[in-house]
C-alpha positions as CSV (number, residue, x, y, z in Angstrom):
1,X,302.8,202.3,303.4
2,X,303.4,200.1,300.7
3,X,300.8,200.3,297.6
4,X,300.6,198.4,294.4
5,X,297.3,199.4,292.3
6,X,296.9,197.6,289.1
7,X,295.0,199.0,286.3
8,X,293.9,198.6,282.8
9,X,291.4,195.7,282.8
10,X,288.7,195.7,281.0
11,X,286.5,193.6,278.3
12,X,288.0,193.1,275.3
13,X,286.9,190.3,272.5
14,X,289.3,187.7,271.6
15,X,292.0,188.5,269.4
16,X,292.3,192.1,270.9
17,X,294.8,193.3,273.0
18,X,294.8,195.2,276.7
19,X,298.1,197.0,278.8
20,X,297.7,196.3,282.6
21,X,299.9,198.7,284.7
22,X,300.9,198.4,287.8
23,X,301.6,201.6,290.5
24,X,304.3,201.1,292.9
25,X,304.8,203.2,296.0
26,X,306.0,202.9,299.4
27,X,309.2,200.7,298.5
28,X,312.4,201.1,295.9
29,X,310.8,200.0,293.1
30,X,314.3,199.4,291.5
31,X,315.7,196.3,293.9
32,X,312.6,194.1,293.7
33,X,311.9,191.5,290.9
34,X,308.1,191.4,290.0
35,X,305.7,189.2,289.1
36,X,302.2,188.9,287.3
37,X,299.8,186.4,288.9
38,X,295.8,185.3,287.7
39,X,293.3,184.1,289.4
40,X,290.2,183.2,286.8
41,X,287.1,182.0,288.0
42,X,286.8,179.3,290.4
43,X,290.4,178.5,289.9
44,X,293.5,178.9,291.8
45,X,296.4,181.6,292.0
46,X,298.5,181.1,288.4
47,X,302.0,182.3,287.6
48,X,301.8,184.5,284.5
49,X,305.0,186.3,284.2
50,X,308.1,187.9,285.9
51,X,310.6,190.3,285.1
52,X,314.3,190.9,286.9
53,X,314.6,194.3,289.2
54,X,316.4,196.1,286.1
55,X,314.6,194.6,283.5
56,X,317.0,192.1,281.9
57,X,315.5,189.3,282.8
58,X,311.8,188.5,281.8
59,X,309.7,184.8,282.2
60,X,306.4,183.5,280.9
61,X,303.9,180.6,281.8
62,X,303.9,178.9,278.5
63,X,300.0,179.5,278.4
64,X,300.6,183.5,277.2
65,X,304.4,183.3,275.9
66,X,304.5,184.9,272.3
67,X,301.1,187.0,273.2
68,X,301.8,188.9,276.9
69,X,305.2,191.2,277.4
70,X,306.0,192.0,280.4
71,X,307.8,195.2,280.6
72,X,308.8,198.0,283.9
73,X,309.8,201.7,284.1
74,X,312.0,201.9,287.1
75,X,312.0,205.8,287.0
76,X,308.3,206.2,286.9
77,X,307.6,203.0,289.7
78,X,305.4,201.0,287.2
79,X,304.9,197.8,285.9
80,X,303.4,197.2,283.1
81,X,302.0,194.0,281.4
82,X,300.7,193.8,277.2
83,X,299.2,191.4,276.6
84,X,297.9,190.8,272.7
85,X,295.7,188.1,271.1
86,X,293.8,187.5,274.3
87,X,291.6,184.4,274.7
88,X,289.1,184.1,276.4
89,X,290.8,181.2,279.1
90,X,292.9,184.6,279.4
91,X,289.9,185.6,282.0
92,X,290.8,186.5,285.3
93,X,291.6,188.8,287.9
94,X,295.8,189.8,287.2
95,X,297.9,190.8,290.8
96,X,300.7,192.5,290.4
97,X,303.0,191.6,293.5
98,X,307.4,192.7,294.4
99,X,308.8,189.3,295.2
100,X,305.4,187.4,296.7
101,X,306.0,189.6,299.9
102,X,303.5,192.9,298.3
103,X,300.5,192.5,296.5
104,X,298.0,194.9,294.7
105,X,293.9,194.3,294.7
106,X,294.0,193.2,291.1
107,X,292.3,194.4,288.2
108,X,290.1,192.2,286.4
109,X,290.3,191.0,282.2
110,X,287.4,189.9,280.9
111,X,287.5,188.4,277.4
112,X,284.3,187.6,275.6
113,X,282.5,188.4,272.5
């Protein structure tokens, strides 16, 4: 069985900083390309980031490129996404998913003084 579980959300105040991580099991971790998505309230699914199978290769939505890195540990089947000087439009619930086809149950960022 295929698993993703994202964790790491939280609330945090603007300006502060949070790591989402991202368990994989259940599949090589090491061939698929992965992707962060958001959904914030009342709004639809939005792209935030993406990162090649071995790590070369990393992609941003311009709305959190220069604040979020997205990063992955191939040997330890995790995902991992930092993101720094959070907004509060940076509200949301964050998916992890391997190539659109595996998804986790999200983890939700709240940011809010």
């Amino acid at each position: 069985e295929v698993q993703l579980v994202e964790s790491g959300g939280g609330l945090v105040q603007p300006g502060g900083s949070l790591r989402l991580s991202c368990a994989v099991s259940g599949l090589t971790f090491s061939i698929y390309d992965m992707s962060w998505v958001r959904q914030a309230p009342g709004k639809g699914l939005e792209w935030v980031s993406a990162i090649s199978s071995d790590g070369g290769r990393t992609s941003y939505a311009n709305s959190v490129k220069g604040r979020f890195i997205i990063s992955r540990d191939n040997a330890k089947n995790t995902l991992y996404l930092q993101m720094n000087s959070l907004k509060p439009e940076d509200t949301a619930i964050y998916y992890c998913n391997a190539q659109i086809r595996y998804w986790g149950q999200g983890t939700q960022v709240t940011v809010s003084s």
